[in-house]
C-alpha positions in Angstrom: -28.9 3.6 -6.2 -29.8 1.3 -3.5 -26.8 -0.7 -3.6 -24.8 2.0 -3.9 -26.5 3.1 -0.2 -26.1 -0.2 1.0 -21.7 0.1 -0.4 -21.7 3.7 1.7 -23.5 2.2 4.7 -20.7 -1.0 4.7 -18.0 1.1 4.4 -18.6 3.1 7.1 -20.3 0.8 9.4 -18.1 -1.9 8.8 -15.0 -0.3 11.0 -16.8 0.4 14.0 -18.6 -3.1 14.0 -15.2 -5.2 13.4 -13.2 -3.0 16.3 -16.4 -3.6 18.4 -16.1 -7.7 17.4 -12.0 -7.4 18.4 -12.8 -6.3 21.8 -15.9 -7.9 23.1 -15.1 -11.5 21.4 -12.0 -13.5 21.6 -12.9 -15.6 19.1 -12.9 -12.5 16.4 -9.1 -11.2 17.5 -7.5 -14.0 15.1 -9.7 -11.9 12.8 -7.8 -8.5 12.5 -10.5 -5.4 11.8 -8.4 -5.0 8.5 -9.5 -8.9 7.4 -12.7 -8.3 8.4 -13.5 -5.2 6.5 -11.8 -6.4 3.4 -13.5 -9.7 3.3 -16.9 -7.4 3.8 -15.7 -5.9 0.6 -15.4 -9.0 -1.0 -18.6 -10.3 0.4 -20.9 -7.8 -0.8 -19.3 -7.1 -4.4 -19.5 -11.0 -5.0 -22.8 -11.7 -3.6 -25.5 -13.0 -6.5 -28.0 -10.2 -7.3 -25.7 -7.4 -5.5 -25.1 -4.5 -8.0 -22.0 -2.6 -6.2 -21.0 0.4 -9.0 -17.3 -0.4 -9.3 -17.1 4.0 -9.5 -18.4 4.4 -6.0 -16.0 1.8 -4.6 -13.2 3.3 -6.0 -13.9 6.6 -5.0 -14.2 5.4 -1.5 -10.6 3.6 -1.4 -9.1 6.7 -3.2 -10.8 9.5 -0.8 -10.3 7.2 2.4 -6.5 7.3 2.1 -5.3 10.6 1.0 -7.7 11.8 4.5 -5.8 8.7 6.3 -2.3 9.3 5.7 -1.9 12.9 7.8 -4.1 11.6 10.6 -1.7 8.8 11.0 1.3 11.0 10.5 0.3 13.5 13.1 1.1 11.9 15.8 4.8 10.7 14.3 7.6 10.4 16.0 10.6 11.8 13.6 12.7 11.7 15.5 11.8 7.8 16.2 11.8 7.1 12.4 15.7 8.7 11.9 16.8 6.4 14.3 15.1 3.5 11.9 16.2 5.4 8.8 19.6 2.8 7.8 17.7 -0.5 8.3 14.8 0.4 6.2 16.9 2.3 3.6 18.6 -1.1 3.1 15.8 -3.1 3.2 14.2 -1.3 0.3 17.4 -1.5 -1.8 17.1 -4.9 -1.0 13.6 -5.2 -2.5 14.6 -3.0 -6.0 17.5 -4.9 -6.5 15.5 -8.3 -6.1 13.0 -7.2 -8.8 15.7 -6.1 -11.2 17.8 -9.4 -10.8 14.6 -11.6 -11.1 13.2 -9.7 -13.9 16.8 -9.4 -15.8 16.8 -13.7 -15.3 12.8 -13.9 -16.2 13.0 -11.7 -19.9 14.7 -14.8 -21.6 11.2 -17.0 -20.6 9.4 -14.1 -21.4 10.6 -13.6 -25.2 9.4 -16.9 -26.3 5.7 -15.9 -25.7 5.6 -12.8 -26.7 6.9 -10.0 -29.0 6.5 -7.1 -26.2 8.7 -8.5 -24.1 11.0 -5.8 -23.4 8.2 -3.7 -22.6 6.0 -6.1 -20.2 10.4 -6.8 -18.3 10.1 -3.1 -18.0 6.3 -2.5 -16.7 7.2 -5.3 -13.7 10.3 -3.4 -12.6 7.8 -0.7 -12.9 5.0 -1.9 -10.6 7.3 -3.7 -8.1 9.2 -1.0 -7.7 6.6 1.9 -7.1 3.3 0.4 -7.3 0.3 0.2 -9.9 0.3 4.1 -10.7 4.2 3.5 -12.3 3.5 0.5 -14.2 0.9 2.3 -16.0 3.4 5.1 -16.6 6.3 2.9 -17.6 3.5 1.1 -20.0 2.6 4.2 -21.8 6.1 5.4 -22.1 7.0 2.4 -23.9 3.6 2.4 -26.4 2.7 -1.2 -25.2 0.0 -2.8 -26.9 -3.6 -2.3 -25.1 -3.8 -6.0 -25.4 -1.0 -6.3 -23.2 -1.9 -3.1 -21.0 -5.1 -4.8 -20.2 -4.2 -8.1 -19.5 -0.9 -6.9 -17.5 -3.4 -4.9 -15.0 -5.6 -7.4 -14.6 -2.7 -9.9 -14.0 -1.2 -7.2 -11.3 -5.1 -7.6 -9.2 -4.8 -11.3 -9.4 -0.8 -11.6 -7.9 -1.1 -8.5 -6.5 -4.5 -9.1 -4.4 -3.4 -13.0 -3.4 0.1 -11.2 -2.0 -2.3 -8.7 -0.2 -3.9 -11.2 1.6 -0.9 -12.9 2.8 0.7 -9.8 3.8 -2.3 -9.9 6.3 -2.9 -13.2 7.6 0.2 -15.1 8.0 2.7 -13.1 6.1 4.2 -11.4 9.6 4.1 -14.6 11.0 6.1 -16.5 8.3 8.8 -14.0 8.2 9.6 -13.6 11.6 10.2 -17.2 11.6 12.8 -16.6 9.0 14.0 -13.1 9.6 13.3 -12.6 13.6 11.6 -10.2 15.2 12.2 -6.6 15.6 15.0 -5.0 17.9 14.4 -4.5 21.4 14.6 -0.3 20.8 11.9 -0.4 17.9 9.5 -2.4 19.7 9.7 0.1 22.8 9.1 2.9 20.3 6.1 1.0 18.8 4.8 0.2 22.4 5.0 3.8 23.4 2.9 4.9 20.4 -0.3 2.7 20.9 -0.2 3.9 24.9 -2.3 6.8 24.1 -5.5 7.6 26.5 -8.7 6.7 24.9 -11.0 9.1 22.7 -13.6 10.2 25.1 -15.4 13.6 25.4 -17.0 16.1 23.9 -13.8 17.8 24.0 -12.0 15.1 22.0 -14.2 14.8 19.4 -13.9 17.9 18.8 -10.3 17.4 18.7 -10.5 14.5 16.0 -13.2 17.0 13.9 -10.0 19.5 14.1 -7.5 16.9 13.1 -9.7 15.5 10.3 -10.5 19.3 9.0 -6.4 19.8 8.9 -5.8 16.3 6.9 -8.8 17.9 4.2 -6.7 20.8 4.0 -3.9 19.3 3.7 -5.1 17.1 0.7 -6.5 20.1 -1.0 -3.2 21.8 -0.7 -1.7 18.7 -2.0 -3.9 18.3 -4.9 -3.8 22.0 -5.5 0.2 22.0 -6.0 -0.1 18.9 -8.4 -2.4 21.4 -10.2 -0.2 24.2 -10.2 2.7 22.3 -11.4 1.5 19.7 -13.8 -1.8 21.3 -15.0 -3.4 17.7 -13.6 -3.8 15.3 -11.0 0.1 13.7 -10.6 -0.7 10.8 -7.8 3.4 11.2 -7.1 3.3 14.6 -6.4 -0.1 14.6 -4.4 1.8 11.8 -2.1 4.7 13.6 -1.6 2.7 17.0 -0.4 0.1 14.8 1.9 3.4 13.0 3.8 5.1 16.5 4.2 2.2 18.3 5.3 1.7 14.9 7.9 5.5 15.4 8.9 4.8 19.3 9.4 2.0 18.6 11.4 3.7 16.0 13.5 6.4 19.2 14.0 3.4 21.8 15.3 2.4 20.9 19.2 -1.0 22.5 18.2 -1.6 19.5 15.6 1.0 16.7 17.3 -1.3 17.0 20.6 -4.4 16.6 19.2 -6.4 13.4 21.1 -7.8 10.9 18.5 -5.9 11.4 15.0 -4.4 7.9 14.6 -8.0 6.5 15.6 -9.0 8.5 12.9 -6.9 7.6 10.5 -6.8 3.6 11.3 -10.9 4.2 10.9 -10.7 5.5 7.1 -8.2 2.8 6.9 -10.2 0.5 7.4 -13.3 2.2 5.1 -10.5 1.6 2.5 -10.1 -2.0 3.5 -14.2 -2.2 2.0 -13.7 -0.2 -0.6 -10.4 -2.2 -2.1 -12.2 -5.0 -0.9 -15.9 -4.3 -3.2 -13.8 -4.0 -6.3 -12.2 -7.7 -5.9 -14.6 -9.0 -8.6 -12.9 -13.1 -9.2 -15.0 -13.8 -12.2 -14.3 -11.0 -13.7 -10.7 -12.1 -14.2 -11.0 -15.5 -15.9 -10.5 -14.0 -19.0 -6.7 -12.9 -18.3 -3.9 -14.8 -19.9 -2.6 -17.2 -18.7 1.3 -16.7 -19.4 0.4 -13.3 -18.3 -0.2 -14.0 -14.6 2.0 -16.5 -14.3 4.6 -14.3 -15.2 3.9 -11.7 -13.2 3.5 -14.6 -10.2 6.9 -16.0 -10.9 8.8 -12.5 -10.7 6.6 -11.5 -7.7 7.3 -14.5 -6.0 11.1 -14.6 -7.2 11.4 -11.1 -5.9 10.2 -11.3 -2.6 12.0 -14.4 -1.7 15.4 -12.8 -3.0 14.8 -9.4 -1.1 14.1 -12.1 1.8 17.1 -13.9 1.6 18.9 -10.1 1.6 17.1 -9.1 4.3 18.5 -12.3 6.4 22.4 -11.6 4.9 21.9 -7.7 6.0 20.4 -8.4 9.3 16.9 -7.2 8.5 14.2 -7.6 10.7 10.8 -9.3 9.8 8.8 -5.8 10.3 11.0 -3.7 8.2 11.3 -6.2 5.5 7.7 -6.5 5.5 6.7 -2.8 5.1 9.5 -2.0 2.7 8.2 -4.7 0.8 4.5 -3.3 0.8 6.3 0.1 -0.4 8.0 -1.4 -3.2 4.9 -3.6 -4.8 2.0 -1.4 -3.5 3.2 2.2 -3.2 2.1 4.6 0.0 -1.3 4.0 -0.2 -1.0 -0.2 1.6 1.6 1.2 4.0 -0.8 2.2 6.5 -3.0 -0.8 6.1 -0.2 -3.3 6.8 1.5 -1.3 9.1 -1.5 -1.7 11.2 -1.3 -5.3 10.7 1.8 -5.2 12.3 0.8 -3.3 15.1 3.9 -0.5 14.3 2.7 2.3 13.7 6.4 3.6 13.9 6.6 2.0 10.3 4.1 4.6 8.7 6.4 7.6 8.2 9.6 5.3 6.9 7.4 3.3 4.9 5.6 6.0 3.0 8.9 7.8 2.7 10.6 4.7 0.6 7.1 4.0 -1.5 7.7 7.9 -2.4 11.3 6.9 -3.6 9.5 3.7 -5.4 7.3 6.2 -7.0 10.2 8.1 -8.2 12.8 6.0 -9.0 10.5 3.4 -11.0 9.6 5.2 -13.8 13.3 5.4 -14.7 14.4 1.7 -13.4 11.1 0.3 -15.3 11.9 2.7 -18.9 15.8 1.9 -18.3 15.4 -2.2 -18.2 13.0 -2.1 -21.1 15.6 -0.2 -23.6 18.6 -2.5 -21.6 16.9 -5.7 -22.5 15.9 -4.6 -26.1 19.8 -3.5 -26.6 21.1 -6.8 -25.2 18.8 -8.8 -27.8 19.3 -6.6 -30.8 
């Protein structure tokens, strides 16, 4: 119980003090408010005779984002984001091509160490096309082992949290170098969004207190339809109603007006940066095959540097390539978190938008290269 007060009292104080430490401190701007909450995370879920339930700090990461996702959407430009819509379009056919091409080349390696091989070909299309939630789908459609379920989740935390970290620290850096920077149009977009007057008042707390109670209903709306239509909780479906109710509200003046939504939203954020960031557990994935993650390293790698070396041949800039890449391997949920990173908030709506098309087009790509490569070796 104690710890788990301690986990609350982190996750929520954790935001305020690392924005606090970006403005007063020079020294802590290197350290972006998004690093610093998920290394607090990391910190406290790793430190000897700390007891963090691994429940509680999932149900912060999965309540903080669902809550984020219209706050940041409210204030959207979509009018902004059409003019963006070919260049990130590409971009992400960029990315699923990559994994299809890398994973098609990888399944020969793969068969020599194991007899599921189709299957785990398929479950990596799946996940690097439309996140964790579709390589879980793609695994139980194909009746994998739970040997191999297991160990191909904990793999995905491993690759998938070292990626993360890149993404943001020197991930934006290392691709501009390579792909450039963003054009002159989107930047001026981007700039325009972050001019916003400060939150101040009693009257514009009461504004953000409005905003946050229309992003709750919005979820429960959301949650309800999955409900209505699938008897259950569909993640997909709950996505896809939370981004159009964000897009509605960005079309109502009454909601779009609203002072202190995207400060809002880059607050839960960040509670979700501690949250991801407490169930980072190292030790507790020393256990995980070997041939496992290296696999799963050597088509994430593979994949990322082909959709790079697309992104260069279409003209792609660093930005765009670097959130349509977060859509792809992490689904909606991290496009907010690195588009924050970036500083381009612009990116939230397109980005979400393609890890929606990841969420549905993966099921099929990752089922389809499964039965493709079993055909092919039959």
């Amino acid at each position: 119980m104690l710890w788990t007060l301690v986990l609350v009292v982190v996750a929520l104080g954790m935001p305020a003090l690392a924005r606090y430490l970006e403005k007063r401190h020079r020294a802590f701007e290197v350290f972006h408010p998004v690093l610093l909450c998920y290394a607090a995370g990391i910190i406290l879920a790793n430190t000897p005779g700390v007891s963090v339930d691994e429940a509680v700090a999932r149900a912060i990461s999965e309540a903080a984002i669902p809550l984020a996702i219209p706050l940041l959407l409210f204030s959207s430009d979509v009018r902004g984001w059409l003019k963006q819509g070919r260049p990130v379009l590409v971009s992400f056919g960029c990315a699923v091509v990559s994994v299809m091409v890398v994973v098609a080349l990888a399944s020969g390696w793969m068969a020599g160490w194991s007899e599921e091989s189709e299957k785990i070909a398929g479950m990596m299309v799946g996940v690097y096309t439309g996140g964790t939630p579709n390589m879980l789908s793609v695994g139980r459609a194909l009746e994998v082992s739970q040997e191999v379920f297991v160990a191909m989740n904990a793999a995905d935390v491993v690759v998938g949290g070292a990626y993360l970290l890149f993404l943001l620290s020197v991930g934006q850096a290392v691709f501009r170098a390579w792909l450039g920077d963003a054009p002159e149009d989107a930047v001026a977009l981007a700039s325009g969004d972050e001019n916003e007057a400060p939150v101040k008042g009693r009257g514009a707390w009461r504004e953000v207190v409005l905003g946050v109670g229309v992003s709750v209903g919005v979820v429960v709306l959301s949650a309800g339809f999955s409900w209505l239509v699938t008897g259950g909780i569909s993640v997909a479906l709950v996505m896809l109603g939370i981004t159009t109710g964000g897009i509605a509200g960005s079309l109502w003046p009454r909601v779009r007006d609203l002072r202190g939504t995207y400060e809002a939203g880059e607050y839960l954020i960040l509670v979700f940066c501690v949250g991801i960031g407490a169930l980072t557990r190292p030790a507790a994935l020393m256990g995980v095959g070997a041939e496992v993650v290296m696999a799963m390293g050597v088509v994430m790698l593979g994949s990322v540097a082909l959709h790079a070396l697309l992104a260069k041949v279409m003209r792609v800039d660093a930005d765009t390539f670097l959130i349509t890449s977060t859509a792809a391997i992490y689904g909606p949920p991290f496009v907010p978190l690195v588009a924050e990173r970036l500083g381009r908030r612009s990116l939230i709506l397109p980005g979400v938008a393609m890890g929606l098309l990841g969420f549905a087009l993966g099921n099929y790509l990752g089922v389809g290269m499964a039965y493709a490569l079993g055909w092919l070796g039959a």
